[in-house]
MMTF fields as JSON, N, C-alpha, C and O atoms, coordinates in Angstrom:
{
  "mmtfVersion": "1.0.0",
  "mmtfProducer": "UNKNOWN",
  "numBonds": 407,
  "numAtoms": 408,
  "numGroups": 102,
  "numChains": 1,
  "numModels": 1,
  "chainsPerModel": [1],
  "groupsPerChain": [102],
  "chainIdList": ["A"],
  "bondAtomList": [4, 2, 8, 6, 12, 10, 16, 14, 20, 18, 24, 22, 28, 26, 32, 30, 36, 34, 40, 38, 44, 42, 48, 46, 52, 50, 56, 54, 60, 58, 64, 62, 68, 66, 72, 70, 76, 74, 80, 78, 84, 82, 88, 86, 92, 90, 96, 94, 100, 98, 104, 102, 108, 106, 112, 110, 116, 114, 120, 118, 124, 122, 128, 126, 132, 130, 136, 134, 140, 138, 144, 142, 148, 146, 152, 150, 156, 154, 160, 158, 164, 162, 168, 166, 172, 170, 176, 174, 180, 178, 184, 182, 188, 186, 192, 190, 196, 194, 200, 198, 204, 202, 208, 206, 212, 210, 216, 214, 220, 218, 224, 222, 228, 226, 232, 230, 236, 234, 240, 238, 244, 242, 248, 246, 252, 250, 256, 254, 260, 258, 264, 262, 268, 266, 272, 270, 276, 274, 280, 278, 284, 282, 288, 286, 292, 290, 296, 294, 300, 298, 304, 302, 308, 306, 312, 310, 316, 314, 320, 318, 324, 322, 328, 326, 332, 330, 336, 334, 340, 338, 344, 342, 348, 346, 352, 350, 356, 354, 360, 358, 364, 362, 368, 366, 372, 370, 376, 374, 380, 378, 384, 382, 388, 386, 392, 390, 396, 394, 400, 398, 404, 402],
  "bondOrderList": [1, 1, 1, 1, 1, 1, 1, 1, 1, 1, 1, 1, 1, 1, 1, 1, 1, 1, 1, 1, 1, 1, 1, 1, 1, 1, 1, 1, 1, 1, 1, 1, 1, 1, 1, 1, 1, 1, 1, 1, 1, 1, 1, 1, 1, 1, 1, 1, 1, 1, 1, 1, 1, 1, 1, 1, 1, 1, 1, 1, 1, 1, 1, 1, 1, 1, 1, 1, 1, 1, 1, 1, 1, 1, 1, 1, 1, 1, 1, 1, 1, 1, 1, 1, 1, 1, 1, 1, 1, 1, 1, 1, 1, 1, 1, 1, 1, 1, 1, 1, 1],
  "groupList": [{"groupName": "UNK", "atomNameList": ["N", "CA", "C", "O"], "elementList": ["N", "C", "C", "O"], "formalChargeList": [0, 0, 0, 0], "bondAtomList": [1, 0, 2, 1, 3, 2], "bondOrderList": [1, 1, 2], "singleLetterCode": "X", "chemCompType": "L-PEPTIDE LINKING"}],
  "groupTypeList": [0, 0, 0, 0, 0, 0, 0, 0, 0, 0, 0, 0, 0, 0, 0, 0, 0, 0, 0, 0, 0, 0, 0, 0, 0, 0, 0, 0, 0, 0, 0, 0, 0, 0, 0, 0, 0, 0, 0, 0, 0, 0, 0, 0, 0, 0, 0, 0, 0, 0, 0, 0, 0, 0, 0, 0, 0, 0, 0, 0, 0, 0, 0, 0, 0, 0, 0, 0, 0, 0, 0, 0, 0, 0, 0, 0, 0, 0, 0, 0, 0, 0, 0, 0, 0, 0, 0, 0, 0, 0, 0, 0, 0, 0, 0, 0, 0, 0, 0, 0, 0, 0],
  "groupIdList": [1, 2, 3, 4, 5, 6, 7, 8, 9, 10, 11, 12, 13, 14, 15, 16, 17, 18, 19, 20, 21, 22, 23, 24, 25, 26, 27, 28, 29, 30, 31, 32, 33, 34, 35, 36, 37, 38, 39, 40, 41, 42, 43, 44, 45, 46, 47, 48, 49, 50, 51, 52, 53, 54, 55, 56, 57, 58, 59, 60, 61, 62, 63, 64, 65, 66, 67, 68, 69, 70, 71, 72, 73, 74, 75, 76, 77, 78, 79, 80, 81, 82, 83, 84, 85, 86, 87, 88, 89, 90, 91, 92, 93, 94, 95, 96, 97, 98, 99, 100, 101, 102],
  "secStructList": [7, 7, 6, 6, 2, 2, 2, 2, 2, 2, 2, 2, 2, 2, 2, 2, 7, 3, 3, 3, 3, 6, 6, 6, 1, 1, 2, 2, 2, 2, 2, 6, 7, 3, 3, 3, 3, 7, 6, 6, 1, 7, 2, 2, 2, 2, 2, 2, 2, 2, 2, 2, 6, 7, 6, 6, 2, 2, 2, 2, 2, 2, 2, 2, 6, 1, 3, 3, 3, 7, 7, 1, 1, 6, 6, 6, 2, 2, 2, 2, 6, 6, 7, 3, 3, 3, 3, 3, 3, 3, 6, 6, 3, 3, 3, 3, 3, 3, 7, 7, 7, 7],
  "xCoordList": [-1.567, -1.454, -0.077, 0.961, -0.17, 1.202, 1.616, 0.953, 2.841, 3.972, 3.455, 3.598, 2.681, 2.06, 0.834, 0.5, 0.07, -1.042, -0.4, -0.781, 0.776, 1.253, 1.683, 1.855, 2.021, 2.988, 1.611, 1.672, 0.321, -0.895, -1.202, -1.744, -1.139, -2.108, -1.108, -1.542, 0.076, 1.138, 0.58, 0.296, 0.566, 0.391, -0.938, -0.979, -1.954, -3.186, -2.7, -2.268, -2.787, -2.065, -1.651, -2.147, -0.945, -0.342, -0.942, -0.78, -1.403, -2.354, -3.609, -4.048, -3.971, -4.628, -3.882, -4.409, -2.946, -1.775, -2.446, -2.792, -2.633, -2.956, -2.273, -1.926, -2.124, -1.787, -2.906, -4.061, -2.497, -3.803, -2.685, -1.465, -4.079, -3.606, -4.13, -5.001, -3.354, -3.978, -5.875, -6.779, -5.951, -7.174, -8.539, -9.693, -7.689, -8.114, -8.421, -9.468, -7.109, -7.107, -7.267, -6.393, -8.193, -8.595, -9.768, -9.994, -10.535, -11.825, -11.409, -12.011, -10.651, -9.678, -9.241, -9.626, -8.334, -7.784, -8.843, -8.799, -9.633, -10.714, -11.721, -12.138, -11.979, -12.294, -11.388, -11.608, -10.031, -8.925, -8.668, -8.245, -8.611, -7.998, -7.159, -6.939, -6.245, -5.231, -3.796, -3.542, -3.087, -1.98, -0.93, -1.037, 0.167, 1.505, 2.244, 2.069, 3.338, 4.684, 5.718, 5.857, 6.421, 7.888, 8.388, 8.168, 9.055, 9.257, 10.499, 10.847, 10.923, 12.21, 11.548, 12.026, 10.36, 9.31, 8.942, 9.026, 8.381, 7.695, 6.409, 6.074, 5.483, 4.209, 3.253, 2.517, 3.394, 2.975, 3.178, 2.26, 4.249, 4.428, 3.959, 3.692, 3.892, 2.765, 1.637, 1.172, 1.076, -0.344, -0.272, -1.012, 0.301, 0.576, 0.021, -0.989, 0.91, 1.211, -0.509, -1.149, -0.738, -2.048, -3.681, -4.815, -3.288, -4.175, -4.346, -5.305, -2.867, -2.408, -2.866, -3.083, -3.015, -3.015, -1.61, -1.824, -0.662, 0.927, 1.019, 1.106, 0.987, 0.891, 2.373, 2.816, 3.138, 4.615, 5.215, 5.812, 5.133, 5.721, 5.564, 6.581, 4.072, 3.101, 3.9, 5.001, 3.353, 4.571, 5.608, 5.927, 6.85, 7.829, 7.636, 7.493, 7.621, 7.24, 6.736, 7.151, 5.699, 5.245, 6.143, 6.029, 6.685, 8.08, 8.962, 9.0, 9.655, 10.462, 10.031, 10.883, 8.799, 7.854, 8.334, 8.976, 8.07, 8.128, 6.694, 6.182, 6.158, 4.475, 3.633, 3.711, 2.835, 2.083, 0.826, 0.395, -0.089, -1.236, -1.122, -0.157, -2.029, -1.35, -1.94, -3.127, -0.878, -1.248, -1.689, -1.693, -2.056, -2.387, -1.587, -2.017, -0.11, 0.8, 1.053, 1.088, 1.202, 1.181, -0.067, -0.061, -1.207, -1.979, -1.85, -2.432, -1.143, -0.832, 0.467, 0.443, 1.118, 2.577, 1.639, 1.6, 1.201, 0.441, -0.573, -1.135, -0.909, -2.05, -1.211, -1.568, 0.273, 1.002, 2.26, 2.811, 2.215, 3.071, 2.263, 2.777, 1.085, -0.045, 0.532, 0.998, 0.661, 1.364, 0.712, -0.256, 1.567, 1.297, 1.328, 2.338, 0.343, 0.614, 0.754, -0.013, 1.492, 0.996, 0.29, 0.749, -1.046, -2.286, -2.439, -2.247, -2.92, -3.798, -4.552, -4.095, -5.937, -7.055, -6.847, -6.664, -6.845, -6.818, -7.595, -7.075, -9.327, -9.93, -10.186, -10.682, -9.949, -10.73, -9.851, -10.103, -8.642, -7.205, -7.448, -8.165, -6.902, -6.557, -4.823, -4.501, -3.788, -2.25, -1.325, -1.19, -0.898, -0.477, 1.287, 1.732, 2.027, 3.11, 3.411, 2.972, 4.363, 4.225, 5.176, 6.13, 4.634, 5.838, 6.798, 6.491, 8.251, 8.824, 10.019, 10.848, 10.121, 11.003, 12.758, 13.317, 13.459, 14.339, 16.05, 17.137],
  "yCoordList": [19.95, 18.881, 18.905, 19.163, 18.62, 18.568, 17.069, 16.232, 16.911, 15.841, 14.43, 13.359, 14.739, 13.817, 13.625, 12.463, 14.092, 13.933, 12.834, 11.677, 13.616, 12.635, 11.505, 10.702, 11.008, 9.715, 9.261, 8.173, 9.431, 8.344, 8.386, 7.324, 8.768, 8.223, 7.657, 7.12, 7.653, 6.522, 5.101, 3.969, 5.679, 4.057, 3.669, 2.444, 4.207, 3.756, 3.141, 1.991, 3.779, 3.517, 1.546, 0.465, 1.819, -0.006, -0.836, -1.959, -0.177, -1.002, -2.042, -3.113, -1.035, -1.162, -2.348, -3.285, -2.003, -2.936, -4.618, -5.041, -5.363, -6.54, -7.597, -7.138, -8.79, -9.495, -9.677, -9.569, -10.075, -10.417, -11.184, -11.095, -12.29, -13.593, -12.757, -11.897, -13.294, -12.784, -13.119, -12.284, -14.278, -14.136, -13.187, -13.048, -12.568, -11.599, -10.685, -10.16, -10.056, -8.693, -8.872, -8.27, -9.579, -9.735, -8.929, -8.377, -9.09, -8.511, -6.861, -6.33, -5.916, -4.65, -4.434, -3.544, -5.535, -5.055, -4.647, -3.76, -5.406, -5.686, -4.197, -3.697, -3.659, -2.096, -0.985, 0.112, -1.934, -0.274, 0.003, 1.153, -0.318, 0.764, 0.176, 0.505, -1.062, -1.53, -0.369, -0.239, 0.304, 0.786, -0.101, -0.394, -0.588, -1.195, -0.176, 1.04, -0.994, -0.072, -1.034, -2.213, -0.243, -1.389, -1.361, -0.419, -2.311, -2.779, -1.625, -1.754, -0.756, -0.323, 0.617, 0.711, 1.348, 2.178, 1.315, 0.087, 2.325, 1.612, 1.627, 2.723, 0.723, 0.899, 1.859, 2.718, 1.535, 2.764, 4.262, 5.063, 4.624, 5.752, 6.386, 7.562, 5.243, 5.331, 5.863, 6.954, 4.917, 5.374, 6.374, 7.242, 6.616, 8.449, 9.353, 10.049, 9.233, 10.457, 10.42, 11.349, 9.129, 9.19, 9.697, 9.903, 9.753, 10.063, 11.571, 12.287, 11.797, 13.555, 14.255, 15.462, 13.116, 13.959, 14.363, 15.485, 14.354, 15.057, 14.629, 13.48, 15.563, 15.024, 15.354, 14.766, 16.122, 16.326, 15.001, 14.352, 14.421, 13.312, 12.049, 11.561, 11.407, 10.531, 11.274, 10.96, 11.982, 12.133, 11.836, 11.203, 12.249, 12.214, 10.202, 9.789, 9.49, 8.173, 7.465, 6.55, 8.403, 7.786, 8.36, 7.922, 8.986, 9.399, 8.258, 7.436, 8.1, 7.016, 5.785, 5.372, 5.122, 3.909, 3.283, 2.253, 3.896, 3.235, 2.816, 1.894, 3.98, 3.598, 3.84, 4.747, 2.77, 2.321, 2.385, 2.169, 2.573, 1.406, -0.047, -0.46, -0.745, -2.449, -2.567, -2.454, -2.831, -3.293, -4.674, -5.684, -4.725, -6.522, -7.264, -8.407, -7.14, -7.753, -8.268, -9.456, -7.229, -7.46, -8.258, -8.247, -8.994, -9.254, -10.891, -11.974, -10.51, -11.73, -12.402, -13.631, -12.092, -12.527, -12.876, -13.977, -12.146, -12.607, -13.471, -13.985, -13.723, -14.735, -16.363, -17.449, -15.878, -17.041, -17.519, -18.564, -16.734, -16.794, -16.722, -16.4, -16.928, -16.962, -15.966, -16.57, -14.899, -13.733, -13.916, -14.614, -13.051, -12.535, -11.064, -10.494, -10.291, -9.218, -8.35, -8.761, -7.494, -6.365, -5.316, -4.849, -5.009, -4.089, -3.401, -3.758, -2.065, -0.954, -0.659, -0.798, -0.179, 0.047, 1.773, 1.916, 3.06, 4.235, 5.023, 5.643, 4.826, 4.875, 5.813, 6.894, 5.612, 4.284, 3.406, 2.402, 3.826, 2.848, 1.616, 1.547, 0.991, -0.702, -0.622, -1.358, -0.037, -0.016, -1.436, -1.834, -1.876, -3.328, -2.791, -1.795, -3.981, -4.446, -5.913, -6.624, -6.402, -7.925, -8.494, -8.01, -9.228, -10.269, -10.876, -12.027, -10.468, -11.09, -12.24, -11.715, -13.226, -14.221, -13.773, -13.632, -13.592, -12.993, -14.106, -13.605],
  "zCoordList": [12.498, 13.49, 14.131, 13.522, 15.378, 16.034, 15.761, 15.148, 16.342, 16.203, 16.664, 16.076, 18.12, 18.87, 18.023, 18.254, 17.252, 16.554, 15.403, 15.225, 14.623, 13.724, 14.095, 13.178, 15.581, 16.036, 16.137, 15.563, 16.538, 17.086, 15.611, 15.306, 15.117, 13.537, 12.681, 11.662, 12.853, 12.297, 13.237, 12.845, 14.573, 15.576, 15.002, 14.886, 14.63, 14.63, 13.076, 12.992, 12.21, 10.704, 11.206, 10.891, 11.761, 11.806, 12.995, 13.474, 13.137, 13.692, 13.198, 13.615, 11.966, 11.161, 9.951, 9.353, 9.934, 9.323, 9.101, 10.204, 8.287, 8.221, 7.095, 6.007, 7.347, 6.116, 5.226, 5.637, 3.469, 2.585, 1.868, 1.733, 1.322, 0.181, -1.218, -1.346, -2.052, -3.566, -3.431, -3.464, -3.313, -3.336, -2.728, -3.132, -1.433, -1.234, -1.341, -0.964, -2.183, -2.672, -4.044, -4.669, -4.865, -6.055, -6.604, -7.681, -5.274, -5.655, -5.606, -6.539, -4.909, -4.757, -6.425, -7.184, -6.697, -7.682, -8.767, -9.62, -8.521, -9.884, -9.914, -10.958, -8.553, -8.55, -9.228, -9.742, -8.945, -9.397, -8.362, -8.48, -7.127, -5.927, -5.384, -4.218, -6.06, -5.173, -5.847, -7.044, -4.752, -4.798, -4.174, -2.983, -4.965, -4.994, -4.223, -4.292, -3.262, -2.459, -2.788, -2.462, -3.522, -3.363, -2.13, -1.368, -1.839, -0.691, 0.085, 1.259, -0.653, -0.039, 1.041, 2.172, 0.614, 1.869, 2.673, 2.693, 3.567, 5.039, 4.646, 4.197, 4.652, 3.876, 4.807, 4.321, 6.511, 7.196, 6.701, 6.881, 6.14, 5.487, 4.498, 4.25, 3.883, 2.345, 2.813, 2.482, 3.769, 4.314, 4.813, 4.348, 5.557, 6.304, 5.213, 5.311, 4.048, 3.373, 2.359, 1.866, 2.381, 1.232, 2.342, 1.909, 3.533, 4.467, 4.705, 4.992, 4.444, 4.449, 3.218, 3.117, 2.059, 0.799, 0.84, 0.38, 0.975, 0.623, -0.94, -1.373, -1.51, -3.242, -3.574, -4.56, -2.977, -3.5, -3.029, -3.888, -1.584, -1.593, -2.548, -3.041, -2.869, -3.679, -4.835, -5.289, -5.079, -7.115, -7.219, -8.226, -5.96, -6.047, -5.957, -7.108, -5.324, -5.318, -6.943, -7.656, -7.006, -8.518, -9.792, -10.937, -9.556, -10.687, -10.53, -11.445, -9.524, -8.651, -9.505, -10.291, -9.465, -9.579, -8.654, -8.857, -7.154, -5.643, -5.386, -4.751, -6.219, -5.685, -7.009, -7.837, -6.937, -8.294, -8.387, -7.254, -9.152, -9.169, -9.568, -10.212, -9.212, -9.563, -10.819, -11.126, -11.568, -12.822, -13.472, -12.768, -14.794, -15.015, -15.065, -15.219, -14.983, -15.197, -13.532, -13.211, -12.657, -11.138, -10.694, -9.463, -11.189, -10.821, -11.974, -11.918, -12.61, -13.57, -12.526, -12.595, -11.976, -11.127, -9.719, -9.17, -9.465, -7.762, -7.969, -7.003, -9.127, -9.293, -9.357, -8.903, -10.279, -10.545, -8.658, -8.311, -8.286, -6.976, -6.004, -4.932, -6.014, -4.766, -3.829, -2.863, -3.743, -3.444, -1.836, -1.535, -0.893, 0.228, 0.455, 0.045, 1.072, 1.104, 2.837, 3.707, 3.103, 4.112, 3.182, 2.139, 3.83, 3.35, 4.516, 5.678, 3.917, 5.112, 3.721, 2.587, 4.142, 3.621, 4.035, 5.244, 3.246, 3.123, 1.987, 1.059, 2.326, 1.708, 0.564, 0.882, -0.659, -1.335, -1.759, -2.427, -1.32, -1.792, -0.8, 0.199, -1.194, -0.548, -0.722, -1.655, -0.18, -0.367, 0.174, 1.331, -0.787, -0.449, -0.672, -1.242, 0.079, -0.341, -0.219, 0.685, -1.409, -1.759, -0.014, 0.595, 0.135, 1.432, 0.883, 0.573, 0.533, -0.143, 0.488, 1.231, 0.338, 0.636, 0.682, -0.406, 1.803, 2.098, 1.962, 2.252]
}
């Protein structure tokens, strides 16, 4: 893919971009396909790379623990903080990051 191929499927990527309430993304977690981004990534990026399959980048991330699966403990905290999320859906993943209070 060329450059211009990669800039429209980043634009489309956030486009796609949406907010979610815990309660939303409950029924996700409860499949297994919610993936966590700490906040220091661009979550568009995340999605890029899990759309690409780039598995050297995604490891290097999951070595890091930039990027997760959501665990019960993360689902024990967003249940207790009525969490907010930015989500893109990158199928079969559901990739969230928390909205955090600045």
């Amino acid at each position: 893919m060329n450059k211009q191929s990669d800039n429209e499927q980043r634009q489309q990527l956030n486009l796609e971009t949406g907010q979610l309430h815990w309660e939303e993304l409950q029924r996700h977690f409860a499949r297994g396909v919610v993936i966590k981004v700490n906040n220091e990534l661009d979550l568009v990026d995340v999605a890029f790379s899990f759309t690409r399959d780039d598995k050297e980048t995604i490891e290097t991330w999951l070595d890091k623990k930039l990027v997760s699966r959501a665990s019960d403990d993360d689902a024990k905290h967003w249940e207790k903080t009525n969490a907010s999320f930015w989500a893109i859906v990158v199928a079969p993943w559901v990739i969230v990051q928390e909205i955090t209070e600045h």
